[in-house]
C-alpha positions as CSV (number, residue, x, y, z in Angstrom):
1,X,-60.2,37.5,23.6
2,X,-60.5,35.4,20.3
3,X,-58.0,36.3,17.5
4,X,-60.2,35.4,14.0
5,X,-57.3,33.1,12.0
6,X,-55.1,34.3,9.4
7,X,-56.4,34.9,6.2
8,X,-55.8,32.5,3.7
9,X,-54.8,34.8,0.8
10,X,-53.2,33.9,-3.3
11,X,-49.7,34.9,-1.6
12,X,-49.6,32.7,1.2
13,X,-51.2,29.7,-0.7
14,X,-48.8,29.9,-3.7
15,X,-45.6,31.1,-0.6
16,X,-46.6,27.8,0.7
17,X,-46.8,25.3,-2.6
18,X,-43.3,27.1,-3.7
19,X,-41.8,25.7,-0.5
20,X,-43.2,22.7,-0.8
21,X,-42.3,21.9,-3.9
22,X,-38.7,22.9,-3.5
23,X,-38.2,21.0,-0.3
24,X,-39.8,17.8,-2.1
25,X,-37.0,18.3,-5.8
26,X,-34.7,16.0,-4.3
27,X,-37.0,13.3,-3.5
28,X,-38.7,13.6,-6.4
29,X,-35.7,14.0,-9.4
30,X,-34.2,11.6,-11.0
31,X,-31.5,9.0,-9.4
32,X,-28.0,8.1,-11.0
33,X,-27.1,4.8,-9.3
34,X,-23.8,4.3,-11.0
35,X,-22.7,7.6,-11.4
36,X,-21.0,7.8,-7.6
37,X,-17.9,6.1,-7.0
38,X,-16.1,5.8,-3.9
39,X,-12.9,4.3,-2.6
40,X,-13.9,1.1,-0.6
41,X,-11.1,0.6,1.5
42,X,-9.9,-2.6,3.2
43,X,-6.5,-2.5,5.6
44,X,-4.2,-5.6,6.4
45,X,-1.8,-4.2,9.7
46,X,2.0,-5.0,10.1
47,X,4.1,-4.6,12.9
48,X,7.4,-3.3,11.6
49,X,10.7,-2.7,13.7
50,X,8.7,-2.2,16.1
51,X,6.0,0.6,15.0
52,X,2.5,-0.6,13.4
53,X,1.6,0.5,10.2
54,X,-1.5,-0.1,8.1
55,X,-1.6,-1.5,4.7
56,X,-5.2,0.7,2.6
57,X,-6.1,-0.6,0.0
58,X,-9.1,0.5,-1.8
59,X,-10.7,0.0,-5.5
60,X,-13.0,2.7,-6.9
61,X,-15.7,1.1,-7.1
62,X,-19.9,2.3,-5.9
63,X,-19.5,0.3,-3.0
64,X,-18.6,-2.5,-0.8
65,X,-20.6,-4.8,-2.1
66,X,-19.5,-4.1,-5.6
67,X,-15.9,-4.6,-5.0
68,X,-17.1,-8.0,-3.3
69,X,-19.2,-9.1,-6.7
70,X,-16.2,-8.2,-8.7
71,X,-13.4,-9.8,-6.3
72,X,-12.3,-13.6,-7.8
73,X,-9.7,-14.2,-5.2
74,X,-7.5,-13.1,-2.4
75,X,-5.7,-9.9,-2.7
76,X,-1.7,-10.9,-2.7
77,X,0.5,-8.6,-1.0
78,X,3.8,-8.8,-0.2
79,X,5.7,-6.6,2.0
80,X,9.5,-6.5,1.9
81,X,12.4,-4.7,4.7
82,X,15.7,-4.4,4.9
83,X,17.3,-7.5,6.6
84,X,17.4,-7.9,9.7
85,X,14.5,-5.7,10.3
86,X,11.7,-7.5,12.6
87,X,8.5,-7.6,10.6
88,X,5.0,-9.4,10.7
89,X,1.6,-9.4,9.4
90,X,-0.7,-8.6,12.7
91,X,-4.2,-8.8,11.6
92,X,-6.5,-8.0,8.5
93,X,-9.8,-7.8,7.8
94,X,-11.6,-10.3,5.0
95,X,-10.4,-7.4,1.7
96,X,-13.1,-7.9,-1.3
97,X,-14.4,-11.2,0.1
98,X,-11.6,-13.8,-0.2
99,X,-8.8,-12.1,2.4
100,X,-5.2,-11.7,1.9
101,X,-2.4,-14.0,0.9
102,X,0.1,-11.9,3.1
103,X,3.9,-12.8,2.8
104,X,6.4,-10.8,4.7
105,X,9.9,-11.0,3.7
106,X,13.6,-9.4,3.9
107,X,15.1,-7.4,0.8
108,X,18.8,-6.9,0.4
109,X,18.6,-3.9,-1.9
110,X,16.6,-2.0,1.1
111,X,19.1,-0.4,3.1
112,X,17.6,-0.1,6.8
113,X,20.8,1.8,8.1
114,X,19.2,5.6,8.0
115,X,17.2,7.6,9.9
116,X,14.3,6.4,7.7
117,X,13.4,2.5,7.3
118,X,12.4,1.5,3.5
119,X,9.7,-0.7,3.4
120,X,8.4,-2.0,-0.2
121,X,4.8,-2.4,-1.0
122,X,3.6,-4.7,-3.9
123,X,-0.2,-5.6,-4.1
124,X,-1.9,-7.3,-7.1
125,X,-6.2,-7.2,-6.3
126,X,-7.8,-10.2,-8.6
127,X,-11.1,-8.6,-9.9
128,X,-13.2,-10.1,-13.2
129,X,-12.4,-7.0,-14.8
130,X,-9.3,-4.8,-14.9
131,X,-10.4,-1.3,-15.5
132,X,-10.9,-1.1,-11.1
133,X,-8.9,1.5,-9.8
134,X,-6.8,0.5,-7.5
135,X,-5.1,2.8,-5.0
136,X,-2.7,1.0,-2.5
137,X,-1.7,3.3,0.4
138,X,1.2,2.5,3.3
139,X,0.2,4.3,6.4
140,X,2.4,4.2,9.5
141,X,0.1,4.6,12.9
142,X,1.9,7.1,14.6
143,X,4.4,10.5,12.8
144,X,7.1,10.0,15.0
145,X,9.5,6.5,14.2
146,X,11.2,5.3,11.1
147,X,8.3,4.4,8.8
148,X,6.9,6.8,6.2
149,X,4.0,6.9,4.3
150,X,3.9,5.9,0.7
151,X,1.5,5.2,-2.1
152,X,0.6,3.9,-5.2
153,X,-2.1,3.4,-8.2
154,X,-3.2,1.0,-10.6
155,X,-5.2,-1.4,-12.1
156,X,-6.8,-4.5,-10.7
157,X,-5.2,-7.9,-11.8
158,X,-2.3,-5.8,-12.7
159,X,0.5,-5.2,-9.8
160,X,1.2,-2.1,-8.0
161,X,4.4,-1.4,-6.1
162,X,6.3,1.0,-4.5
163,X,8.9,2.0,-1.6
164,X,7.6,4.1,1.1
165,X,10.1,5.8,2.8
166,X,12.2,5.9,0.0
167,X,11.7,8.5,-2.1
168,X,14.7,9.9,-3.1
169,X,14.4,12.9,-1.7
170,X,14.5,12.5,1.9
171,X,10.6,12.7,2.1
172,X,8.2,9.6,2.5
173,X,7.6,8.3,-0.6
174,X,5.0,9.6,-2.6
175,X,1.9,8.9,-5.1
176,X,3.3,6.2,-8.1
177,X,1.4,5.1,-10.4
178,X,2.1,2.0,-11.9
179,X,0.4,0.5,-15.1
């Protein structure tokens, strides 16, 4: 048998425009382009004593292509260990636009004898204006080993540095924020 259809009464008409309209508020309100930031992150990798460890860093910026625009050169970084340590530069990706210039070199005031091996950080990110965040951020690839993690934070065109592994307290080193 035939059912007759649903009738189409005031409370289903205005049930269905309600819905409709809600579901449709986000397409329709208003957009903030520049009000989200993000950290775009870029990550040089080093082989150190052995164990691989990952160099972040990342400027707050809305997105890749911004950090590209305001990029004027190649980020330096240089990453010190205590002599005799075995340490190079493994691979990295192209940063804001112009790459790294990487140098890897020995320091005698890191002492490499411990349990935990110091490594220092320092990372200056050229940009055409210096109030980027910058957030540099030593990663080691695997828990277990001698490296620890270790951060920093700054400015761009202003350098950031700090010893991971190192932090006094027989942790890994942690946020520092350097102006």
């Amino acid at each position: 048998m035939h059912e007759p259809p649903a009738r189409l009464t005031r409370r289903r008409v205005l049930r269905s425009l309600a819905g409709a309209s809600v579901a449709l508020l986000p397409a329709l309100g208003p957009r903030r382009a520049g009000a989200f930031r993000r950290w775009c992150r870029v990550d040089p990798v080093f082989r150190i004593g052995g164990q691989t460890a990952h160099v972040w860093v990342s400027a707050q910026v809305n997105n890749m292509r911004a950090a590209r625009a305001l990029s004027t050169g190649p980020t330096r970084l240089v990453l010190a260990v205590p002599a005799g340590v075995e340490a190079e530069h493994v691979a990295s990706d192209d940063g804001f636009g112009y790459g790294y210039d990487v140098t890897v070199e020995e320091a005698a005031d890191l002492d490499g004898t411990g349990g935990v091996l110091p490594v220092r950080v320092k990372v200056t990110v050229p940009m055409a204006t210096d109030n980027v965040a910058i957030r540099v951020e030593f990663i080691p690839a695997r828990r277990r080993g001698r490296l620890r993690p270790g951060s920093g934070e700054g400015a761009a065109n202003a350098e950031i540095a700090f010893v991971a592994g190192d932090s006094g307290d027989g942790g890994g080193g942690g946020m520092h924020r350097v102006g």
